[in-house]
C-alpha positions as CSV (number, residue, x, y, z in Angstrom):
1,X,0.0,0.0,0.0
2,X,1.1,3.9,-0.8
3,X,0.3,6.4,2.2
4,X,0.0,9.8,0.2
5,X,0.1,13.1,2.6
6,X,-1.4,16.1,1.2
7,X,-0.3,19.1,3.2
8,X,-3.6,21.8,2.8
9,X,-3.6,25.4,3.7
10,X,-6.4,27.4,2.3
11,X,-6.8,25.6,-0.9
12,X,-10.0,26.0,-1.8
13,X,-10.0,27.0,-5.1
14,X,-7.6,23.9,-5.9
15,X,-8.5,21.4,-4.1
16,X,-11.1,19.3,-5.3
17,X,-9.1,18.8,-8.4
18,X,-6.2,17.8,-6.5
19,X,-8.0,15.1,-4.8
20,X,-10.0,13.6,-7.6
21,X,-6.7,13.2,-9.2
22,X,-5.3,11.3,-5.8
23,X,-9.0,9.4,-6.0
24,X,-8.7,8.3,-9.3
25,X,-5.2,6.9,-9.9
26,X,-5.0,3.8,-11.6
27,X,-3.8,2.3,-8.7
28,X,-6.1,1.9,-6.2
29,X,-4.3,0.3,-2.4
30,X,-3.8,3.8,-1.6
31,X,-4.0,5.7,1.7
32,X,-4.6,9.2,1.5
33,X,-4.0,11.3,4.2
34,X,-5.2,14.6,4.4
35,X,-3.5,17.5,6.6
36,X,-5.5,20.6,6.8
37,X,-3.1,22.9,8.3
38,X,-5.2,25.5,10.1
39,X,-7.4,26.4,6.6
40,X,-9.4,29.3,7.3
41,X,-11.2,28.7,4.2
42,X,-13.8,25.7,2.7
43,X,-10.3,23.4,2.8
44,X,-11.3,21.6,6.2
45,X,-14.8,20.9,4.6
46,X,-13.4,19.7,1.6
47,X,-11.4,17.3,3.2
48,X,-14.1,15.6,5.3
49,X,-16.5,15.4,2.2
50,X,-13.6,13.6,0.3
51,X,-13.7,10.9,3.2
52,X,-17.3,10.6,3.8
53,X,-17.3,9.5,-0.3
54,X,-14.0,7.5,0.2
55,X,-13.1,5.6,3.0
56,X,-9.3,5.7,1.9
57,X,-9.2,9.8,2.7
58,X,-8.4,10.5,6.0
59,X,-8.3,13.8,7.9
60,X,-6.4,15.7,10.1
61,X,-7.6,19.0,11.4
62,X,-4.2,21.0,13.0
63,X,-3.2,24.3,13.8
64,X,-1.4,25.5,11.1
65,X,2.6,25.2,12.5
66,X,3.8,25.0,8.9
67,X,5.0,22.6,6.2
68,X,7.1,20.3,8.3
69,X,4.4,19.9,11.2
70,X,1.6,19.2,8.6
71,X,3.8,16.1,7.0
72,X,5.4,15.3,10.7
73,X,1.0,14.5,11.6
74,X,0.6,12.4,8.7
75,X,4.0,10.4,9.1
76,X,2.3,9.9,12.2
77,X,-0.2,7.7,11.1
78,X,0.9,6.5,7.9
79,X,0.5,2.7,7.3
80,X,2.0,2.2,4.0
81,X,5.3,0.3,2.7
82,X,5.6,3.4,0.5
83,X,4.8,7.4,1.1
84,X,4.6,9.9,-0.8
85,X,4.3,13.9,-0.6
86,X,1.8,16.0,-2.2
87,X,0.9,19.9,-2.4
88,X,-2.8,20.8,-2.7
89,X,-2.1,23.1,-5.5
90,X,-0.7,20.7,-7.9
91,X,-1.9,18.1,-10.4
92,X,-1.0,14.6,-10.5
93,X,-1.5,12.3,-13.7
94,X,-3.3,9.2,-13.1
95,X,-0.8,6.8,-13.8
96,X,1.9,8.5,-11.3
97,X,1.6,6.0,-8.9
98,X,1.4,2.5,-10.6
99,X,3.9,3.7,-12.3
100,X,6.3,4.5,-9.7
101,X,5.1,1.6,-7.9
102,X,6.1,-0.8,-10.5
103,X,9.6,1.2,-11.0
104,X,10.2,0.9,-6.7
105,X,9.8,-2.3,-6.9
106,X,11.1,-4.0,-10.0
107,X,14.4,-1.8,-9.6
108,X,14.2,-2.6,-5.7
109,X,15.3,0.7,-4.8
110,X,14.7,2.8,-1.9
111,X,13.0,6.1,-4.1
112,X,12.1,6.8,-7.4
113,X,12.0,10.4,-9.0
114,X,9.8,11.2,-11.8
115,X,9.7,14.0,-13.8
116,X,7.7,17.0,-13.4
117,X,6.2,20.2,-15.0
118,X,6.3,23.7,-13.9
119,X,2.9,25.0,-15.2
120,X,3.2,28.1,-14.3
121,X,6.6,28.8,-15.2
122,X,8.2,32.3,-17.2
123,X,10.3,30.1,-18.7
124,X,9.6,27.0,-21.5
125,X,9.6,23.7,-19.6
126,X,12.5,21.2,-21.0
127,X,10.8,18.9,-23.7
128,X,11.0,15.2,-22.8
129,X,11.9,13.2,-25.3
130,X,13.6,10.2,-24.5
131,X,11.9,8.7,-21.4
132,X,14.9,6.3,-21.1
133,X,14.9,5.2,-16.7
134,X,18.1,5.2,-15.2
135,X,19.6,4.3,-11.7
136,X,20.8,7.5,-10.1
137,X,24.2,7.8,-8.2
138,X,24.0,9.7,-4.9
139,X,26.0,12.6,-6.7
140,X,23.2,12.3,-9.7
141,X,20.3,12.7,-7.5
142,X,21.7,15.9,-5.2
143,X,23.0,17.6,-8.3
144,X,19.1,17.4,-9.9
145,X,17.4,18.7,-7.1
146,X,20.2,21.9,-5.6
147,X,20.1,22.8,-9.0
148,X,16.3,23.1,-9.3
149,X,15.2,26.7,-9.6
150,X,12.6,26.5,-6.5
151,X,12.7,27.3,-3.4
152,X,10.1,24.6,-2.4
153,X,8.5,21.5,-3.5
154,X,11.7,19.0,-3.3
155,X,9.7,16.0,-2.0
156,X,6.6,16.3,-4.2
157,X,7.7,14.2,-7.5
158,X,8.7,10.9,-5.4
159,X,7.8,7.7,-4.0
160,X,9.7,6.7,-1.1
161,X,10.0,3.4,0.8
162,X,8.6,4.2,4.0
163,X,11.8,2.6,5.8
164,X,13.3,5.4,5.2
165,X,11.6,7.2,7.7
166,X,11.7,4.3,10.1
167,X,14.9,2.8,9.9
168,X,17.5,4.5,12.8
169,X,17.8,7.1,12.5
170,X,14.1,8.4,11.8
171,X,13.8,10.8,8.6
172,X,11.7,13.9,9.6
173,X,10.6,17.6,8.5
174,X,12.5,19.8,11.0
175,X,9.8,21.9,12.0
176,X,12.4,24.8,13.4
177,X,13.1,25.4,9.8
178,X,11.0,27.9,7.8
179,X,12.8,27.8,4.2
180,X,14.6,25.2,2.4
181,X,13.3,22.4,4.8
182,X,12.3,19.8,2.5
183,X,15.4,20.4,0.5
184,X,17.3,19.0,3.4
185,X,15.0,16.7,4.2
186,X,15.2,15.5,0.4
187,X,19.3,15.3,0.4
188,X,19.1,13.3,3.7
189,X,16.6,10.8,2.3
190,X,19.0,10.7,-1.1
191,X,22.2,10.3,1.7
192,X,20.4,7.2,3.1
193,X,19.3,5.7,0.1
194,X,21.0,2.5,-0.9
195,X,19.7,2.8,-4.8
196,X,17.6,5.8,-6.5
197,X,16.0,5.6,-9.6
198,X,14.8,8.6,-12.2
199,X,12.4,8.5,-15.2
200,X,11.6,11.3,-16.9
201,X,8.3,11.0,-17.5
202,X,6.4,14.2,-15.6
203,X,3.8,12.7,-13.9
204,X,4.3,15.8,-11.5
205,X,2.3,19.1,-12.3
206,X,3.9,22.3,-10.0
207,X,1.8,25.2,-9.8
208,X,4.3,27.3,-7.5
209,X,2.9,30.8,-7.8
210,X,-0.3,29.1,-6.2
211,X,1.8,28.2,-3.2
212,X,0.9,30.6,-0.3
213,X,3.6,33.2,-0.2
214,X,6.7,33.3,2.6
215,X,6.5,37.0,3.0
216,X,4.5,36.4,6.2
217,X,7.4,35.0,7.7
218,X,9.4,36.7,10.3
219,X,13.6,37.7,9.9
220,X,14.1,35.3,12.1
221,X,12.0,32.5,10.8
222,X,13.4,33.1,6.9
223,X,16.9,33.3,8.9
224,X,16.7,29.8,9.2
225,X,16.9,29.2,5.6
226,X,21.0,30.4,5.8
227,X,21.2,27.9,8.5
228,X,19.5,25.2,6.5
229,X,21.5,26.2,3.2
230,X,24.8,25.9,5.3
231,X,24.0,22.5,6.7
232,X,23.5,21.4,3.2
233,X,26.6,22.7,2.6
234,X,28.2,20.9,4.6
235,X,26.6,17.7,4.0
236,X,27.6,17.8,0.1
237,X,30.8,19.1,0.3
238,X,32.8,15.5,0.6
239,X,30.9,14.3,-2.7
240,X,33.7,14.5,-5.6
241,X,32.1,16.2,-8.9
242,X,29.4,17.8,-6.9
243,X,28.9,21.7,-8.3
244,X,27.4,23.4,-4.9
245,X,27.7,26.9,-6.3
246,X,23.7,26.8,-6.5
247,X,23.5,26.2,-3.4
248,X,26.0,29.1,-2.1
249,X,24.0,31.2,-4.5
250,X,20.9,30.5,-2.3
251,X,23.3,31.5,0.8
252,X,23.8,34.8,-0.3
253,X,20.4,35.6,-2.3
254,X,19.0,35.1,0.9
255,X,21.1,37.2,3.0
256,X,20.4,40.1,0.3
257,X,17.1,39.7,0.6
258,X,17.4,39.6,4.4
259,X,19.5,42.6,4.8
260,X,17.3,44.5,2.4
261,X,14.5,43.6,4.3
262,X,16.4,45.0,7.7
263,X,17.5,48.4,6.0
264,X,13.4,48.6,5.2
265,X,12.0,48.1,8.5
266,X,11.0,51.4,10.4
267,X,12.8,50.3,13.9
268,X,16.0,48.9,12.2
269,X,18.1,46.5,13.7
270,X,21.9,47.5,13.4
271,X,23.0,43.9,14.7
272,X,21.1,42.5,12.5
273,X,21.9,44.3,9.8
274,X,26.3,44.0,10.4
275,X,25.5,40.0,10.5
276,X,23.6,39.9,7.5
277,X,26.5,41.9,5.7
278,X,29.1,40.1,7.2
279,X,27.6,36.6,5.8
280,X,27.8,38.6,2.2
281,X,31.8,37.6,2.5
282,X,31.2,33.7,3.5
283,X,31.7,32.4,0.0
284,X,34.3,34.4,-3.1
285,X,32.1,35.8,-5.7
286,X,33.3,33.3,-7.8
287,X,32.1,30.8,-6.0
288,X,28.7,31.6,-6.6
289,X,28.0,31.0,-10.4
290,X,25.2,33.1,-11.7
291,X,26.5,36.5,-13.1
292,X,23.9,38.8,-12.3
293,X,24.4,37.3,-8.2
294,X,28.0,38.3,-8.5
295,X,26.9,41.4,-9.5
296,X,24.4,42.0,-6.6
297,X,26.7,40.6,-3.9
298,X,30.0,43.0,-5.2
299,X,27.2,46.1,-5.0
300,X,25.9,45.4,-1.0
301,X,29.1,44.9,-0.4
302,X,30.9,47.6,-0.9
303,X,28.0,50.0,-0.6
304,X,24.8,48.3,1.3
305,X,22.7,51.4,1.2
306,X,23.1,51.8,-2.7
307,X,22.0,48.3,-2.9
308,X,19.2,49.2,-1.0
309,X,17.8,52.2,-3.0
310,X,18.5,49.5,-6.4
311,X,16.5,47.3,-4.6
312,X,13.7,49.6,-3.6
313,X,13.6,50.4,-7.2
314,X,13.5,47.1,-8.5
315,X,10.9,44.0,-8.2
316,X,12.0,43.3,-4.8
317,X,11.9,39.3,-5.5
318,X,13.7,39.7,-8.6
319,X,16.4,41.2,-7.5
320,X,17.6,39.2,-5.0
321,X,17.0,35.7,-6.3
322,X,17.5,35.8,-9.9
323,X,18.9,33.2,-11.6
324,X,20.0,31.4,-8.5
């Protein structure tokens, strides 16, 4: 059996079509778990409709503590060999999981990665056209996903084998983390694997700019995406042939965008703002790969209020993230 855990937070508009596509996959031993994360919206009754119809739904109503809580709950209860991760904004084909299924276990591997499509992407999604499989190396697999260009959504295109989260040591969300937890999360499930497979195919449909957005988050909460990024780091660093430079690029987009963020506030914090300056020098500007990055890094640097008035100036996202 598959456990599936849908994380839900004020998806209303989203998530019946979400579902139907969970409800309707051609493989059918599935147990669906359903999170709502403190929805202030239809989302909870949503959820409760789905499992009056279908006994394999099953519901959770939580406070909404985030991401990593709302997957922690349904981990919780999960009874399947195999689990997987789904966002209530995204589309699933039908065939995802008997695929995937088949792949896990003909290939007896510990995960399988499929591909997936960005739908709501600026840029052209890569064309598939050779869905040749292919057993990943470690190296393979972390490569793929630091070099996707998301800040979220690392766990959604995969089937796991739920040992992974059971074997010593346990496999969770770190729910002290705000930004980039499933990323880590995803590289220590990759770390553990013994074998990893990949096909192509994109049975995964992202719809990212539905996601709700992170500006709610406090300094200090999006602070511990520099912590998360550096433990990363440092958990990639011994793997020969392994480009990281994406992943310093994230470093220092972030601390950009925090010290903008600092310089904006009414009642600024002059700590706050020397530390998030003094992490612009962690990595060389070579180090960091993307052009337009060196660029901003060199300019907050060596004058952080110039930077500032750029980036008042400029689509504040844009400027500190691009191309990382």
């Amino acid at each position: 059996m598959i456990t599936i855990i849908v994380s839900i937070y004020n998806a209303e508009s989203y998530l019946t079509k979400c579902l139907n596509d969970l409800r309707y996959q051609t493989y059918h031993k599935l147990e669906i778990i359903l999170v709502n994360n403190g929805s202030t919206d239809a989302s909870g009754e949503i959820c409760d409709r789905f499992s009056k119809a279908d006994t394999r739904f099953k519901v959770i109503h939580k406070n909404n503590g985030g991401l990593s809580s709302a997957f922690n709950a349904g981990l919780l209860i999960a009874k399947g060999r195999y689990v997987s991760f789904v966002n209530a904004f995204d589309r699933i084909e039908s065939v995802m999981f008997e695929h995937l299924l088949s792949l896990i276990i003909k290939a007896d591997v510990d995960m399988v990665v499929c591909g997936y499509v960005e739908e709501d992407s600026a840029s052209p999604n890569e064309q598939v056209k050779n869905y040749t499989m292919q057993e990943w190396t470690k190296t393979q697999a972390i490569q793929k996903e630091i070099n996707r260009e998301t800040d979220q959504g690392f766990m959604h295109n995969k089937l796991f084998k739920m040992d992974l989260f059971k074997r010593p040591e346990d496999l969770r969300f770190n729910t002290t983390i705000y930004t980039y937890e499933d990323l880590l999360l995803c590289v220590e499930c990759i770390l553990k694997s013994e074998k990893i497979f990949y096909t192509p195919a994109p049975y995964y449909h992202t719809f990212k700019k539905r996601y709700p957005i992170r500006l709610s988050l406090s300094t200090i909460q999006q602070e511990t995406g520099l912590k998360t990024l550096l433990l990363i780091i440092r958990l990639c660093i011994s793997f020969e042939g392994l480009n990281i430079s994406k992943l310093k690029g994230r470093y220092i987009a972030l601390s950009i965008d925090l010290l903008m963020k600092t310089y904006d506030e009414k009642n600024k914090d002059t700590e706050d703002i020397e530390k998030f300056k003094k992490n612009l020098y962690r990595f060389k500007l070579n180090e960091l790969g993307n052009q337009q990055l060196k660029i901003n890094c060199y300019i907050a640097r060596k004058n952080s209020k110039l930077s500032y008035y750029i980036w008042k100036l400029k689509n504040r996202e844009k400027y500190s993230i691009v191309g990382i």
